[in-house]
py3Dmol code that shows the C-alpha trace and the ligand (Angstrom):
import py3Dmol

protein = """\
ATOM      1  CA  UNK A   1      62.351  37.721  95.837  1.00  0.00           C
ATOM      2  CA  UNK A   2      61.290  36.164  92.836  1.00  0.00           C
ATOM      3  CA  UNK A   3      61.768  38.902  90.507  1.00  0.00           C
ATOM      4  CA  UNK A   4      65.646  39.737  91.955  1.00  0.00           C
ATOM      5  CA  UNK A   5      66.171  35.759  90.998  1.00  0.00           C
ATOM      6  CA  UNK A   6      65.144  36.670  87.838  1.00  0.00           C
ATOM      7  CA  UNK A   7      67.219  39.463  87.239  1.00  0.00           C
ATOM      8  CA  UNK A   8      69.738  38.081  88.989  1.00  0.00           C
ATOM      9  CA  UNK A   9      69.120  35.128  86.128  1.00  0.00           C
ATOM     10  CA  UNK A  10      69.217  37.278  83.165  1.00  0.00           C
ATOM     11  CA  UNK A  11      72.339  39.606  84.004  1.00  0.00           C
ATOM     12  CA  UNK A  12      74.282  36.408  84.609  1.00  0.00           C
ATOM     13  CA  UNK A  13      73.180  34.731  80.882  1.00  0.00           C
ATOM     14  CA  UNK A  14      74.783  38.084  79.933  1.00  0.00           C
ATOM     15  CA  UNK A  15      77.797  37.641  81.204  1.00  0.00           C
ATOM     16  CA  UNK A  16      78.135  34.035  80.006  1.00  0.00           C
ATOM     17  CA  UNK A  17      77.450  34.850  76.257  1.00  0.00           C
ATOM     18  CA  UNK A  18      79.787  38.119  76.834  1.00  0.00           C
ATOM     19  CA  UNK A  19      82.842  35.738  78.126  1.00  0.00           C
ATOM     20  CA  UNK A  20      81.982  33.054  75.616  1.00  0.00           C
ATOM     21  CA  UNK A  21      82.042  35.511  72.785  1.00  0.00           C
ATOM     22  CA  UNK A  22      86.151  35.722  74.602  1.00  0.00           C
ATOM     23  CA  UNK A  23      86.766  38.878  75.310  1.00  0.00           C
ATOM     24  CA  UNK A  24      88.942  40.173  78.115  1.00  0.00           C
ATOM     25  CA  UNK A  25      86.695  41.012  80.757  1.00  0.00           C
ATOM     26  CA  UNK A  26      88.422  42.552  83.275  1.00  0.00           C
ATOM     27  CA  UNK A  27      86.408  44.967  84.845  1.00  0.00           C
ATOM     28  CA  UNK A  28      87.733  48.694  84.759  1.00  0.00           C
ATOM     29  CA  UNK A  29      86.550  51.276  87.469  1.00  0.00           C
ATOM     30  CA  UNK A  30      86.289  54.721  86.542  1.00  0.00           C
ATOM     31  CA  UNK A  31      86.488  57.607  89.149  1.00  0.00           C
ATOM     32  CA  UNK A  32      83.430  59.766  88.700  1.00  0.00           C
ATOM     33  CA  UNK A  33      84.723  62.836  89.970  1.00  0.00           C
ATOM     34  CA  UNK A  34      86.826  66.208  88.847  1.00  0.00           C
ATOM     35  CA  UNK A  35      88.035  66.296  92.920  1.00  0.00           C
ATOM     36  CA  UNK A  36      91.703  66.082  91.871  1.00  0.00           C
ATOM     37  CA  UNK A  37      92.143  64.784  95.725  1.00  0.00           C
ATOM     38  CA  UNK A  38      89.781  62.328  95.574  1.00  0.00           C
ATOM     39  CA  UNK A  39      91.200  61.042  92.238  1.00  0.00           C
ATOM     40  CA  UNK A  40      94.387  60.755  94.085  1.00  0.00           C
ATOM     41  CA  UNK A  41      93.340  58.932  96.807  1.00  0.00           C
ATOM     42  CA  UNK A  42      91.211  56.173  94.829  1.00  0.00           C
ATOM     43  CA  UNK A  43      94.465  56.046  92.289  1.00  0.00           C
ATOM     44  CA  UNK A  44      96.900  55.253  95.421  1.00  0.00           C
ATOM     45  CA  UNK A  45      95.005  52.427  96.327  1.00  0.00           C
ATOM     46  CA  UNK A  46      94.758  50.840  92.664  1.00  0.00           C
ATOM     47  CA  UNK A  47      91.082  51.950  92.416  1.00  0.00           C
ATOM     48  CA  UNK A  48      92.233  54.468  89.053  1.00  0.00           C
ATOM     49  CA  UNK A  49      91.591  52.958  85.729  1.00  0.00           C
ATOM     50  CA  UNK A  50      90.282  56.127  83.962  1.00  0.00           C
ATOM     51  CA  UNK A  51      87.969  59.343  85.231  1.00  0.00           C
ATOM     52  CA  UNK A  52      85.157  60.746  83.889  1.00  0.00           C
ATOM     53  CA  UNK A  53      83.788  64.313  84.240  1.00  0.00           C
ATOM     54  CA  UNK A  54      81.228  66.032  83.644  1.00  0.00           C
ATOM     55  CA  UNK A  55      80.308  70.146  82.781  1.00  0.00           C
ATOM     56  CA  UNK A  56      78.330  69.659  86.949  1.00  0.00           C
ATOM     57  CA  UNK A  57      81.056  67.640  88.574  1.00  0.00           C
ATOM     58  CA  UNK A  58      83.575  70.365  87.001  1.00  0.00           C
ATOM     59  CA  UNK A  59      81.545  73.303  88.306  1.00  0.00           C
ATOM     60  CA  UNK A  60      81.451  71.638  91.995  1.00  0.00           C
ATOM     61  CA  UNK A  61      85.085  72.408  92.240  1.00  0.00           C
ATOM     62  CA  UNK A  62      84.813  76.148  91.625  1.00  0.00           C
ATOM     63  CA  UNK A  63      88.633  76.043  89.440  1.00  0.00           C
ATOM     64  CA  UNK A  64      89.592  76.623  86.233  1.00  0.00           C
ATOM     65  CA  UNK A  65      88.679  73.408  84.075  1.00  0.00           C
ATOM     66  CA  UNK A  66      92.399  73.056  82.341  1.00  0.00           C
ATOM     67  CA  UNK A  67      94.248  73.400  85.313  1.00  0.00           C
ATOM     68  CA  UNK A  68      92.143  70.395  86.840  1.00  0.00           C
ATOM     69  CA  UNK A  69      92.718  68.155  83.684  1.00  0.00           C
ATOM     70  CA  UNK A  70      95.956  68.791  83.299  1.00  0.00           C
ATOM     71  CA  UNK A  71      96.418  68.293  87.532  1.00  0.00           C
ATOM     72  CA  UNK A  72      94.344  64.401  86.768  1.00  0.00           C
ATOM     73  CA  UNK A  73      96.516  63.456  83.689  1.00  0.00           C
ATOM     74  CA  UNK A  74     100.042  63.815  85.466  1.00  0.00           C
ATOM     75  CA  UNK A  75      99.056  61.007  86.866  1.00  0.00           C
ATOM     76  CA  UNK A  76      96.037  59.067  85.591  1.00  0.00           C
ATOM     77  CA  UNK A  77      97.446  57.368  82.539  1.00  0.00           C
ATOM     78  CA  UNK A  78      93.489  55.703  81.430  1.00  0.00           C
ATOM     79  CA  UNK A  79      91.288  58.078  79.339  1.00  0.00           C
ATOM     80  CA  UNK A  80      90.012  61.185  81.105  1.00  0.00           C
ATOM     81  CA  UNK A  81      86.366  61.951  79.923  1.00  0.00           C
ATOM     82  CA  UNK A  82      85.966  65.789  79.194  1.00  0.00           C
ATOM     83  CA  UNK A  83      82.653  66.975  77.674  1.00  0.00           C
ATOM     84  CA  UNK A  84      82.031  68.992  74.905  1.00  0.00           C
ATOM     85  CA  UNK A  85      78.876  71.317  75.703  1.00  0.00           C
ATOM     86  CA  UNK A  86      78.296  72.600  71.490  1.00  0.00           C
ATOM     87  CA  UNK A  87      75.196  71.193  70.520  1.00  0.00           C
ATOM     88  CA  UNK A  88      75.650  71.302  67.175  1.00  0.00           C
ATOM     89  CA  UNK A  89      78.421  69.006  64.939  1.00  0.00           C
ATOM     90  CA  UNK A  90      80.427  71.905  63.634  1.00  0.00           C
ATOM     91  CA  UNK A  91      80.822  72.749  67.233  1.00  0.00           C
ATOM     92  CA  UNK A  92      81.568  69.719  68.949  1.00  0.00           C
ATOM     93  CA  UNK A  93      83.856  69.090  66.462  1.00  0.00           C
ATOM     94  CA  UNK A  94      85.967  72.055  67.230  1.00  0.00           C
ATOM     95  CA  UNK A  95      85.641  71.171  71.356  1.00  0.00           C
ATOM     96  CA  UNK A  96      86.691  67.696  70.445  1.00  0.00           C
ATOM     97  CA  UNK A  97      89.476  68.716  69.131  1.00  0.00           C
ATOM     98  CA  UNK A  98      90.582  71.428  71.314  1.00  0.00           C
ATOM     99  CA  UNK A  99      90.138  69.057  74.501  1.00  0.00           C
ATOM    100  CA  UNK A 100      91.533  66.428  72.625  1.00  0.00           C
ATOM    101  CA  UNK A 101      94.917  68.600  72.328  1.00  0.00           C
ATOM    102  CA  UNK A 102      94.986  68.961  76.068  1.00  0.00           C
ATOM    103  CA  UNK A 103      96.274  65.747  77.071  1.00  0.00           C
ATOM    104  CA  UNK A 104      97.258  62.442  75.311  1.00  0.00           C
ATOM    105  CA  UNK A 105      94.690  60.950  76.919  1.00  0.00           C
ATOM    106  CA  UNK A 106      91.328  62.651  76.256  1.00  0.00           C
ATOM    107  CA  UNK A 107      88.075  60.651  75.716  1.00  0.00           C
ATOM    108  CA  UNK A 108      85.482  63.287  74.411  1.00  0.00           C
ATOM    109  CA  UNK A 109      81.997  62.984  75.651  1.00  0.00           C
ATOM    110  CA  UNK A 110      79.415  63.445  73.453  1.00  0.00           C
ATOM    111  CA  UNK A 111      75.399  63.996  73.662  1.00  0.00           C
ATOM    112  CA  UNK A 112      73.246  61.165  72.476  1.00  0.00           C
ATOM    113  CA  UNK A 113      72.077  62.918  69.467  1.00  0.00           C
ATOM    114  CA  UNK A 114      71.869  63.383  65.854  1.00  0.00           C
ATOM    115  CA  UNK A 115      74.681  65.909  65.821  1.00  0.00           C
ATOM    116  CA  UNK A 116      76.366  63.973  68.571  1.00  0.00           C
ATOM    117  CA  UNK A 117      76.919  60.964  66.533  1.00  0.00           C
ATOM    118  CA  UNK A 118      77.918  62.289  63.674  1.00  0.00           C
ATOM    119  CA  UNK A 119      80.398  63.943  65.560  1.00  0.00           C
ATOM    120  CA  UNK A 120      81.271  60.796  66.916  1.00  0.00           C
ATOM    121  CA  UNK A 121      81.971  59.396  63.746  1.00  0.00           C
ATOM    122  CA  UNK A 122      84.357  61.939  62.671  1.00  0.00           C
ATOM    123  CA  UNK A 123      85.792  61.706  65.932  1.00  0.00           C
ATOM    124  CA  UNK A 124      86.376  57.907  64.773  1.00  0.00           C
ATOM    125  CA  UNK A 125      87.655  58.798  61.678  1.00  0.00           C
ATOM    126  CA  UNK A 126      90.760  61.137  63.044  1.00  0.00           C
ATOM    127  CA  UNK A 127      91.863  59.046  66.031  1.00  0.00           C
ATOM    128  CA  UNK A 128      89.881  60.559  69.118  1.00  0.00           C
ATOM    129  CA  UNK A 129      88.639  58.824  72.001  1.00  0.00           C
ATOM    130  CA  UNK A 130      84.792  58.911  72.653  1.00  0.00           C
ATOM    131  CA  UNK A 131      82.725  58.702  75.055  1.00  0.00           C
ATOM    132  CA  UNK A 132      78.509  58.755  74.021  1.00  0.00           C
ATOM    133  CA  UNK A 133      76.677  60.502  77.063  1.00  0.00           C
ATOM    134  CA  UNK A 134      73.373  60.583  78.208  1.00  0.00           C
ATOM    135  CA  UNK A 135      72.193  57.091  77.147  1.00  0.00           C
ATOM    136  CA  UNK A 136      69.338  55.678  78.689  1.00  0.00           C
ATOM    137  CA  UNK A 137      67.982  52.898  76.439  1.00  0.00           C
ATOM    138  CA  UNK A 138      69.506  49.610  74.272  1.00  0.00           C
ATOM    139  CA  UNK A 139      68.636  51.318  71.017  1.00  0.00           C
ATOM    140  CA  UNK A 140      70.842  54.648  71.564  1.00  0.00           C
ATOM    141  CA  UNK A 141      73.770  52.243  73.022  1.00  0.00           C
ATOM    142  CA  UNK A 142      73.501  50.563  69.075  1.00  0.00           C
ATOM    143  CA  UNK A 143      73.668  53.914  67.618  1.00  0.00           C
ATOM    144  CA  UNK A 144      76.469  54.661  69.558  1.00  0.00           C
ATOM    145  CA  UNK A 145      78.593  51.571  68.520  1.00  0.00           C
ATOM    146  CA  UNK A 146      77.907  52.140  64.695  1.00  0.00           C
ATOM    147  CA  UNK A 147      78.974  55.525  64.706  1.00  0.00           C
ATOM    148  CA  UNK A 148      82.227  54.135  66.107  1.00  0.00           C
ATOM    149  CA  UNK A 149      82.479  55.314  70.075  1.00  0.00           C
ATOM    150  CA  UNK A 150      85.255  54.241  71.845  1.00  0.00           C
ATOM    151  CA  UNK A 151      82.642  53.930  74.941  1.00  0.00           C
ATOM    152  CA  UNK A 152      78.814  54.928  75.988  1.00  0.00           C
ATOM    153  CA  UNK A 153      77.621  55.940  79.124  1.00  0.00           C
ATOM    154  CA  UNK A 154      74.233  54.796  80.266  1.00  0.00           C
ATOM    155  CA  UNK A 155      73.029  56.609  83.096  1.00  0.00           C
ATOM    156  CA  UNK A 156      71.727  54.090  85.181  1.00  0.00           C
ATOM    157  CA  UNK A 157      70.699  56.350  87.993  1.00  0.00           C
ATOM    158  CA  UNK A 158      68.983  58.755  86.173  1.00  0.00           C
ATOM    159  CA  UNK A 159      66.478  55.638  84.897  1.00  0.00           C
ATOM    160  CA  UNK A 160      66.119  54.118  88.783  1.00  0.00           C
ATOM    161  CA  UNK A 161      65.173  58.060  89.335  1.00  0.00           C
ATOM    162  CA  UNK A 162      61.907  58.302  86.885  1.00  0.00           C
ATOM    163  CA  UNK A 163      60.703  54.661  87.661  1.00  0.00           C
ATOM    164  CA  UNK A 164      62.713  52.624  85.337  1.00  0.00           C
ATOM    165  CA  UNK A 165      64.790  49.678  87.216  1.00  0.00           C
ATOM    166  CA  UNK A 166      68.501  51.593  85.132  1.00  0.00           C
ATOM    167  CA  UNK A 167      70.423  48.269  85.537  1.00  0.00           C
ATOM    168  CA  UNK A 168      68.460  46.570  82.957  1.00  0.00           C
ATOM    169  CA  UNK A 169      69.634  48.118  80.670  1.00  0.00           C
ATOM    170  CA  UNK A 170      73.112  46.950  80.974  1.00  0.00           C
ATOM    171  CA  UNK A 171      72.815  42.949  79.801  1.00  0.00           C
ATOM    172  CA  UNK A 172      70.617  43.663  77.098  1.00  0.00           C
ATOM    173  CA  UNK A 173      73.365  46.428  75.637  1.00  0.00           C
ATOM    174  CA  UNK A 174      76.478  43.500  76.349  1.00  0.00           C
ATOM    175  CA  UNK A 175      74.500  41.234  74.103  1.00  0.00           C
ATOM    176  CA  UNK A 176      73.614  43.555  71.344  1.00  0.00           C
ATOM    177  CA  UNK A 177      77.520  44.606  71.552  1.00  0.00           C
ATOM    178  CA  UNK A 178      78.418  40.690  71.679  1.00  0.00           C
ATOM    179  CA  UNK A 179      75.586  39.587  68.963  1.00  0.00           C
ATOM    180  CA  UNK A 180      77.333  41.770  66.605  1.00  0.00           C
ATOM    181  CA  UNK A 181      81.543  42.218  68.111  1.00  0.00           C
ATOM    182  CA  UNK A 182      80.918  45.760  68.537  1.00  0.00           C
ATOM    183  CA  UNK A 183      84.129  47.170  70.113  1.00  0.00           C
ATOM    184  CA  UNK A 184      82.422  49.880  72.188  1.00  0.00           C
ATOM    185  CA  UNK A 185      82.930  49.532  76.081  1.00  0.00           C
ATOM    186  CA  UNK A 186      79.855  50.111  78.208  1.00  0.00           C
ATOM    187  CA  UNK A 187      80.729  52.373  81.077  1.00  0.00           C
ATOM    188  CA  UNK A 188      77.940  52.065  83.656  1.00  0.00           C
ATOM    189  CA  UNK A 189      77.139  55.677  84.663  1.00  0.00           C
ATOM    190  CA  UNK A 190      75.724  57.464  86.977  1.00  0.00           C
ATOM    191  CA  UNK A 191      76.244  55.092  89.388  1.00  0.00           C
ATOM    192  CA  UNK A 192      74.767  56.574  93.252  1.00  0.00           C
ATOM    193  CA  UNK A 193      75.779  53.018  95.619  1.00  0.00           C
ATOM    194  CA  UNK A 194      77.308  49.666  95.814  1.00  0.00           C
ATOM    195  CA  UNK A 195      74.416  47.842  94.569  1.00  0.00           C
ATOM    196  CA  UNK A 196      74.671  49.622  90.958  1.00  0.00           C
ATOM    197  CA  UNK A 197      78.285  48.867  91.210  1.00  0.00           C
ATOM    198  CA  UNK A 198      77.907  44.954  92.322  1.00  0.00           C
ATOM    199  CA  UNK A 199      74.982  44.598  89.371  1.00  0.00           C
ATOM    200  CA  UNK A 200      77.610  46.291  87.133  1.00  0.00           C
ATOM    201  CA  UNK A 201      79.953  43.462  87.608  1.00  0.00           C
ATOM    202  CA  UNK A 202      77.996  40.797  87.827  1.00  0.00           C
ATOM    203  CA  UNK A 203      76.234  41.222  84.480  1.00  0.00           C
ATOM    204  CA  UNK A 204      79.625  42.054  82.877  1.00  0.00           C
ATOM    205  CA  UNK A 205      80.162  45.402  82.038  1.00  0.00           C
ATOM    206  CA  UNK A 206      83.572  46.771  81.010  1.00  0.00           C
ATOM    207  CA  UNK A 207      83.322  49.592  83.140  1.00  0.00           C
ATOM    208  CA  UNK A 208      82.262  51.463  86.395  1.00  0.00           C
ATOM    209  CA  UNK A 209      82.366  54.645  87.033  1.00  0.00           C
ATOM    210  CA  UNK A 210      82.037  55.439  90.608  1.00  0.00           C
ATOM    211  CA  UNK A 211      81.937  58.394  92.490  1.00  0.00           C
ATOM    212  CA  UNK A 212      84.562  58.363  95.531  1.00  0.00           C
ATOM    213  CA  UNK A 213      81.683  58.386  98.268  1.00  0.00           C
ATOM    214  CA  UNK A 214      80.079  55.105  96.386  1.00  0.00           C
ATOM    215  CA  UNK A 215      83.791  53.661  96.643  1.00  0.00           C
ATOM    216  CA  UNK A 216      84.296  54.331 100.538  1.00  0.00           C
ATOM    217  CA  UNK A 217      80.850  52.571 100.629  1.00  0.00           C
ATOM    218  CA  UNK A 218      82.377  49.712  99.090  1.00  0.00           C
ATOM    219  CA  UNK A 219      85.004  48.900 101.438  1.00  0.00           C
ATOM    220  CA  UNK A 220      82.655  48.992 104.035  1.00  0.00           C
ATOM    221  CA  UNK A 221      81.376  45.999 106.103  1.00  0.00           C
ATOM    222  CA  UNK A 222      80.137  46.030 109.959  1.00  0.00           C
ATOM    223  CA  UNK A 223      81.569  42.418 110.367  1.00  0.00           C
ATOM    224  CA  UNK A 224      84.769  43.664 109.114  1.00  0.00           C
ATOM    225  CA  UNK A 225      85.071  46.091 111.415  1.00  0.00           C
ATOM    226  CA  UNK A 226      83.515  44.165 114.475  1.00  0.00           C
ATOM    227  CA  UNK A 227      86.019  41.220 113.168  1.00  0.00           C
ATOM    228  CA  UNK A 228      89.232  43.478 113.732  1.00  0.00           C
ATOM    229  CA  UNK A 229      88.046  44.634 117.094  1.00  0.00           C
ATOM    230  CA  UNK A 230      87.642  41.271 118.220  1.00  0.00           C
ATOM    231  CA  UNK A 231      90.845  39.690 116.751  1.00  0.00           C
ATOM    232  CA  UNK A 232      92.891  43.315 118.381  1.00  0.00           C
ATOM    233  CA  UNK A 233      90.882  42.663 122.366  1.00  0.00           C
ATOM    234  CA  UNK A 234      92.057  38.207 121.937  1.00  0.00           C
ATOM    235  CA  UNK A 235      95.354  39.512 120.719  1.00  0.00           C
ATOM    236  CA  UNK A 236      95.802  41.772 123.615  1.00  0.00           C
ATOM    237  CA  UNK A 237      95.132  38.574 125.656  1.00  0.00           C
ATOM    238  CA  UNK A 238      98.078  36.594 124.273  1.00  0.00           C
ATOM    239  CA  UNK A 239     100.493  36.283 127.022  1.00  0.00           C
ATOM    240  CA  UNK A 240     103.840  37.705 126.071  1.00  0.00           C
ATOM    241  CA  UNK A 241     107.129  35.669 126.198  1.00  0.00           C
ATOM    242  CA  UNK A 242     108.595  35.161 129.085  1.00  0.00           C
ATOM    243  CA  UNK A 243     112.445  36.423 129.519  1.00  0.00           C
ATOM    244  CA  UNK A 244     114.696  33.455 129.283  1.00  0.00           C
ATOM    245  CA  UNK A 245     116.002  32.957 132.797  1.00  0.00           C
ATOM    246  CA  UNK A 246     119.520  33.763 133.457  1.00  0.00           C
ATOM    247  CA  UNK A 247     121.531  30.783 135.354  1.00  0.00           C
ATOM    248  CA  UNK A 248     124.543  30.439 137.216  1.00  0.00           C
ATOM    249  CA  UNK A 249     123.585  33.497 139.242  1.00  0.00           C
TER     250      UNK A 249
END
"""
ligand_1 = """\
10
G3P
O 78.790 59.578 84.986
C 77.625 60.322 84.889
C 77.295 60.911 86.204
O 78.223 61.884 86.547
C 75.903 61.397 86.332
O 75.562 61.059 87.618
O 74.335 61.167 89.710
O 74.361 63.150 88.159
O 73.084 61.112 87.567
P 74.247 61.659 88.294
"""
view = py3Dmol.view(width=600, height=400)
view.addModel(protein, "pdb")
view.setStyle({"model": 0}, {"cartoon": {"style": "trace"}})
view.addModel(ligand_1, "xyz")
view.setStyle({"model": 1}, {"stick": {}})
view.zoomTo()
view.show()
């Protein structure tokens, strides 16, 4: 118990010195998916701030990779993550670009690596959105912010997965960025249930993204549905109005 106070502690000291530093935290949620009907569904009920995809997520849907992005971005208007898969600068360089040209509003993920970031910063340089993937520590979330990324992806999942408590990463990256104005938005990745996303929010970061199964599971409450049940059986009670009687016959 003690330690969750203390975490609980520390991510909210990170949100203080992020909204003291004034910047507009509204949190953003980001759909986690390339399931152009899930997309939908999360956008019709106001969920839709921006998607991000992945080369896996992509390959679950078994279609043709343009044909998806261009379905999402008739009518997502936030950035659309699509991943470049070159390892190598000259190469990511000329997927950035390409992707980039499919829609207006591309954000190009990029490996956490030497190549990566200098990719990155010639991304900066000519105008395209970025999105650094595959970060797992503080440090790499300061590279990506000098090269000039438009946002960086920790994978907070992946670091629950080899023993590494993922969230705590997230205040310690918010106060680097704050320490220092860095413009880059923190999207907190790899995100697998509603705890990641409630930690998200309550140490500040600009940015879930949330895979449609971790969103049903946020809407979800036993009370709430034991509540309706109870208020539908009492209303069902409520005596109806009685016909006003007719007189003078
Ligand atoms: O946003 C990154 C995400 O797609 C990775 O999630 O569950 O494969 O670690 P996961």
């Amino acid at each position: 118990m003690k330690t969750v106070i203390n975490r609980r502690t520390q991510l909210q000291v990170a949100y203080s010195a992020y909204t003291e530093a004034g910047d507009d935290i509204g949190m953003k949620f980001f759909i986690d998916t390339a399931n152009v009907q899930a997309i939908r569904e999360a956008h019709e009920r106001g969920m839709v701030d921006g998607v991000t995809t992945n080369p896996s997520l992509v390959a679950k849907e078994g279609r043709n990779f343009r044909e998806i992005v261009n379905e999402i971005a008739a009518f997502v208007k936030g950035p659309i993550s699509l991943e470049a898969v070159s390892s190598d600068y000259e190469g990511i360089m000329k997927e950035a670009r390409e992707l980039n040209g499919w829609i207006g509003n591309a954000a190009i993920k990029i490996p956490m690596t030497w190549e990566g970031l200098k990719a990155v910063k010639k991304c900066a340089e000519e105008g395209i959105k970025t999105n650094v993937t595959l970060c797992f520590s503080p440090n790499q979330a300061l590279l990506a912010a000098k090269a000039g990324a438009t946002f960086v992806s920790p994978f907070i999942g992946r670091l629950d997965d080899v023993g590494q408590v993922g969230m705590e990463v997230i205040p310690d990256i918010l106060q680097i960025y704050s320490n220092y104005g860095y413009e880059t938005e923190i999207i907190v990745a790899s995100i697998r249930h509603p705890i990641h996303v409630y930690e998200a929010a309550l140490a500040g970061a600009h940015i879930a993204t949330i895979p449609p199964n971790v969103l049903d599971q946020m809407v979800k409450h036993p009370l709430t549905d034991i509540g309706i049940e109870r208020f539908l059986a009492d209303y069902k009670k409520i005596p109806t109005a009685q016909e006003p009687k007719k007189h003078g016959k």
